[in-house]
GUBA-790575 format. One line per field, with one value per residue (C-alpha): x, y, z. Coordinates in steps of 0.05 Angstrom, whole numbers, plus 5000, padded with zeros to 4 digits. Example, Ala and Ser with C-alpha at 12.3 -4.5 7.8 and 13.67 -1.06 7.14 Angstrom:
// GUBA-790575
x (5246,5273)
y (4910,4979)
z (5156,5143)
This chain:
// GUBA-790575
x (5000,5028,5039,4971,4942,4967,4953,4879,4873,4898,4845,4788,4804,4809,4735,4714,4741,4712,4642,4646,4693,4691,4631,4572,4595,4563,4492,4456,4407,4436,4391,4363,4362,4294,4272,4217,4195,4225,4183,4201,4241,4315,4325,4367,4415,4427,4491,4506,4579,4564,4622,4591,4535,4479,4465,4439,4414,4335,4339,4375,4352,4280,4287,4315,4268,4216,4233,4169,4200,4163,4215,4255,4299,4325,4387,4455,4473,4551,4571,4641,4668,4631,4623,4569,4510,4495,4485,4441,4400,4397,4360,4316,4294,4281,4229,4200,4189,4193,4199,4245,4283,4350,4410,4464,4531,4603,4670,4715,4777,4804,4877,4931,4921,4849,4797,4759,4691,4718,4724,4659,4637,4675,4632,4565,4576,4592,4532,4486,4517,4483,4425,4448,4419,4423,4441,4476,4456,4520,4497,4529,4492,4480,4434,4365,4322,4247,4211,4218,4293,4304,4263,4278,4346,4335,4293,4339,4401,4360,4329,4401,4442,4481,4526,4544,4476,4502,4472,4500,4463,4434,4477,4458,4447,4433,4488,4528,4586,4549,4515,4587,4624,4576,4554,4625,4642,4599,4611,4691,4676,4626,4688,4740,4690,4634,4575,4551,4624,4617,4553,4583,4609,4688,4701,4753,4722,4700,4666,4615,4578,4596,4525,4481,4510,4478,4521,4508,4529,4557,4598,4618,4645,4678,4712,4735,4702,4719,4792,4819,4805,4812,4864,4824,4811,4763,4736,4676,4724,4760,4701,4676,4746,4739,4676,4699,4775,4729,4680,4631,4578,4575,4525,4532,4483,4450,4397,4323,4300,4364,4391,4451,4428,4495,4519,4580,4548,4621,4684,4728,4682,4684,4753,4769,4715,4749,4827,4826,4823,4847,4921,4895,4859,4919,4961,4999,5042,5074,5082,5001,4991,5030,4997,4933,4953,4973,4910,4856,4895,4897,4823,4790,4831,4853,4791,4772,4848,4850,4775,4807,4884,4858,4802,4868,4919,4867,4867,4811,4826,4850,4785,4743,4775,4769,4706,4688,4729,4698,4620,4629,4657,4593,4550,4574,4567,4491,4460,4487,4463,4387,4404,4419,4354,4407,4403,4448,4476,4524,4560,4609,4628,4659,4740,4733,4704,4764,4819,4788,4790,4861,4878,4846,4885,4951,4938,4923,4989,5024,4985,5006,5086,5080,5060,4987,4956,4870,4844,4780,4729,4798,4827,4891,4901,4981,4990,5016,4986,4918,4868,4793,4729,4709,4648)
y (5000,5073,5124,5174,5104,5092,5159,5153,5091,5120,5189,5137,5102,5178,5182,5118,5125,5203,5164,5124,5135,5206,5212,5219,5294,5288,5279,5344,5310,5336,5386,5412,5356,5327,5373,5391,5452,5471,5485,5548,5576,5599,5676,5688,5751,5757,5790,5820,5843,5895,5933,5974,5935,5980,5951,5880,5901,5930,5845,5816,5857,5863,5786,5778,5832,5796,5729,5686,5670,5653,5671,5732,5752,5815,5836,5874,5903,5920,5976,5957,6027,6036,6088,6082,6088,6017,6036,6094,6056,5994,6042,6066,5990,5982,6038,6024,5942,5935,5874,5843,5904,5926,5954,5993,6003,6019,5982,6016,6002,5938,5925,5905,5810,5818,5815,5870,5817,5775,5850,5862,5804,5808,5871,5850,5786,5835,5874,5810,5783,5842,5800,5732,5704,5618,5617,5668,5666,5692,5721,5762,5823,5790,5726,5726,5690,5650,5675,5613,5603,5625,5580,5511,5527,5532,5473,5439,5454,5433,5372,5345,5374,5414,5476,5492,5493,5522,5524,5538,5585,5586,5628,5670,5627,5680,5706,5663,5658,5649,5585,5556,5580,5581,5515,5487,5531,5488,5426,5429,5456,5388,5341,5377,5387,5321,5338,5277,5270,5339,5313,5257,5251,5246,5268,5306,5340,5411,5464,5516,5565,5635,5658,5624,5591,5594,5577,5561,5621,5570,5540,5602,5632,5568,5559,5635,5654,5697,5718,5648,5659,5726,5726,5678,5700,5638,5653,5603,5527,5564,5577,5502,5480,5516,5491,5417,5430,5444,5381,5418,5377,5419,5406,5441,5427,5460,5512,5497,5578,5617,5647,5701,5756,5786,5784,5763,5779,5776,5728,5783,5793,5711,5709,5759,5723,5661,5681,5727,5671,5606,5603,5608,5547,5513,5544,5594,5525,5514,5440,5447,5488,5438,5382,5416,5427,5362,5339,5381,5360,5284,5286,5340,5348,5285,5258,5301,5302,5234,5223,5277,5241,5174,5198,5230,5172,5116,5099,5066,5038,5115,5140,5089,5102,5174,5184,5130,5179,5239,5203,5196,5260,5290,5244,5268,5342,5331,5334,5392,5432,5407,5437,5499,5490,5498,5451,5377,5376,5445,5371,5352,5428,5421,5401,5470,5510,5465,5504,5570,5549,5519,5587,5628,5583,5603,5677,5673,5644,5698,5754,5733,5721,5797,5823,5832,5779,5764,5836,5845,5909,5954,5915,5866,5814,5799,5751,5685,5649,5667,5623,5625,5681,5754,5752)
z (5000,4987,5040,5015,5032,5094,5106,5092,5134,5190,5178,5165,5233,5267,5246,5265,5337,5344,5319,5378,5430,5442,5490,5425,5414,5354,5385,5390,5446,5512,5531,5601,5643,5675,5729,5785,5805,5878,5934,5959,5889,5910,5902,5842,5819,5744,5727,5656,5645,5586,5543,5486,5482,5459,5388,5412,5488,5461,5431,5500,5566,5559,5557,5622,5651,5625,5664,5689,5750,5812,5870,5874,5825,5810,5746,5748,5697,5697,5653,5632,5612,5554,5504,5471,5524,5545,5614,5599,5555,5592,5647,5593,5572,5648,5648,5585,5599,5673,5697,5743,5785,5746,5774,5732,5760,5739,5767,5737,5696,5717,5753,5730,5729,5709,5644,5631,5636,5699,5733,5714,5735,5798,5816,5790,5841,5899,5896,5889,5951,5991,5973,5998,5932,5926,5851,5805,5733,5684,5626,5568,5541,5469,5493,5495,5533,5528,5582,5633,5612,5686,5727,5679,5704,5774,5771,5734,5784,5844,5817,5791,5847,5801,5819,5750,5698,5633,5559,5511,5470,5398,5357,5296,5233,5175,5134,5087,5124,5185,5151,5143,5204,5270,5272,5253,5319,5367,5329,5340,5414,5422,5405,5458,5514,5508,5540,5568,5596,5631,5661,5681,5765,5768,5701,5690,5633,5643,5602,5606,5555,5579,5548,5606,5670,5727,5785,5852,5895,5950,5901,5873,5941,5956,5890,5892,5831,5793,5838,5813,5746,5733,5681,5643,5565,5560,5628,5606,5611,5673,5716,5700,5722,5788,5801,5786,5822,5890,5881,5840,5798,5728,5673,5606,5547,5477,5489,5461,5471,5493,5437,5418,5382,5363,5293,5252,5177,5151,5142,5181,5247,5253,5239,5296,5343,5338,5333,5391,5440,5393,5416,5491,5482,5467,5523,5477,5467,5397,5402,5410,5356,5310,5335,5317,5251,5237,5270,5232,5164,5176,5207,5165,5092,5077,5061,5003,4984,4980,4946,4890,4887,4881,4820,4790,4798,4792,4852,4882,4949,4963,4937,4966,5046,5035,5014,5073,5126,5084,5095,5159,5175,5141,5176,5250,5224,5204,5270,5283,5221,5235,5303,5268,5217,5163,5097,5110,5034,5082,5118,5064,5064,5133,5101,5077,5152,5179,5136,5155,5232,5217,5180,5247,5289,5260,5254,5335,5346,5296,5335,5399,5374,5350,5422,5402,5448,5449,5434,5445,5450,5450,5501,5490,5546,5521,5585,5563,5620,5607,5586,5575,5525,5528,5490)
């Protein structure tokens, strides 16, 4: 056999053992957990880190404001230094839908060692404590919620004992290169972080969905959240990891009726999204980078490159195992598109989101060798050790 088949083999085999050994990522079925309603409901503080947030907040806060839920409950809204008015306007959409009480507040620049959003967060968690809330519900200024998205998570934590309820939210599907890109996104975070194997007691898997995490305040205080992971880029895995490094039970599924409502309508603001924070998620490590290089092209290239060699040289045992590894690949990708209501004939497009993500992957890792680190919303966190995402 020649090496391009050898080669193809070995990508086949890759897909045959992510089909069935890596925890079902591919199965777009872990949702909300089965739950009962609590008798008395826990109070609940919902705290919204917002940076120059006033194009999607009129779509986001009158959401949370609007919240059906049946104990007390009550929103901050943390200004992070913004110029554009969010705060101001998040205090008109109070007056204008009511709703659950709102507080707007400013921390401040943050110090030296810290995210702009974990500061933010840091504060709105301080001024919920005044109200000795049970849960804290995490949520960035873009996601919109169904009006009981509040109490099905509450019920949902105390019913399953969970500290750590997190969805992970449905993102916008409606541009062309949103079609191609988004779901690919969630897909490729699905096969590093399994959900049934962060569900799972003992694992040491551990993820959450910054968008919508609602987090025992307990568990919170005990894990030191968010002082141990302030310097945390994607401060979404890092809170999960506290949570689980302090006995915490985490749960982290796909949302039915919490949706983001910011958009990405071109190539360049997904590209940014995704390479601010790529190299981070590999530890700003180069033997990691490589290795994920060399992984995405055996796993997620080879297959049409060897379908298209093996029609060139004649080839047909290279043909036949690629398009095999290239069916496969396609038929793990499907469930995720009906997720995302978008057309399957999209799955055997995924070799070509791969290069893009591969291509975003490697422009991380130049912008961080050039001193640039994860910029995001005019800030650049340049600190090699951090790790976690400011969305």
């Amino acid at each position: 056999m020649s090496a391009i088949v050898w080669i193809t083999v070995v990508s086949l085999a890759a897909w045959v053992w992510l089909l069935l050994c890596q925890g079902f990522f591919w199965r777009t079925d872990v949702r909300l957990p089965g739950r009962l309603e609590p008798d008395p409901w826990p109070s609940v503080c919902v705290v919204v880190p917002a940076r120059d947030e006033a194009a999607v907040l009129p779509a986001s806060l009158p959401s949370l404001l609007a919240q059906d839920y049946p104990g007390r409950a009550e929103v901050f809204l943390v200004d992070d230094g913004s110029a554009d008015g969010t705060g101001e306007l998040a205090r008109e959409l109070s007056r204008r839908h009511g709703g659950l009480p709102l507080t707007v507040d400013s921390p401040g620049e943050p110090p030296a060692g810290w995210t702009g959003k974990l500061w933010a967060v840091r504060h709105g968690i301080g001024l919920a404590r005044a109200r000795g809330p049970e849960y804290l519900l995490l949520t960035d200024a873009d996601i919109a919620h169904a009006p009981d998205s509040l109490r099905e998570l509450v019920a949902a934590a105390r019913t399953g004992g969970f500290d750590v309820v997190s969805q992970m939210a449905r993102l916008r599907v409606e541009s062309l290169w949103e079609r191609l890109v988004v779901p690919a996104f969630v897909y490729f975070f699905a096969q590093l972080y399994p959900f049934r194997w962060i569900g799972r007691r003992g694992s040491r898997t551990a993820a959450a969905a910054g968008g919508c995490v609602l987090l025992r305040a307990e568990t919170a205080a005990r894990a030191r959240i968010p002082d141990a992971i302030r310097q945390a880029v994607i401060d979404d895995v890092a809170l999960a990891r506290a949570v689980k490094a302090v006995g915490g039970h985490v749960w982290l599924g796909l949302a039915d009726r919490v949706d983001s409502v910011r958009p990405y309508p071109r190539l360049g603001d997904l590209w940014r999204m995704v390479s601010r924070s790529a190299y981070a998620q590999l530890r700003h490590n180069p033997l990691l980078l490589l290795g994920t290089v060399a992984g995405l092209v055996l796993v997620y290239l080879v297959p049409p490159a060897a379908v298209v060699a093996g029609a060139v040289a004649g080839s047909t045992a290279t043909a036949v195992t690629g398009a095999a590894a290239w069916a496969v690949m396609a038929g793990t990708y499907a469930p995720m598109l009906r997720y995302y209501r978008q057309p399957v004939w999209l799955a055997p497009l995924l070799p070509f989101t791969a290069f893009l993500y591969l291509l975003m992957t490697a422009d991380s890792a130049v912008q961080h060798y050039r001193g640039r680190g994860a910029a995001w919303k005019g800030r650049t966190y340049a600190r090699p050790e951090a790790v976690g995402d400011e969305g």
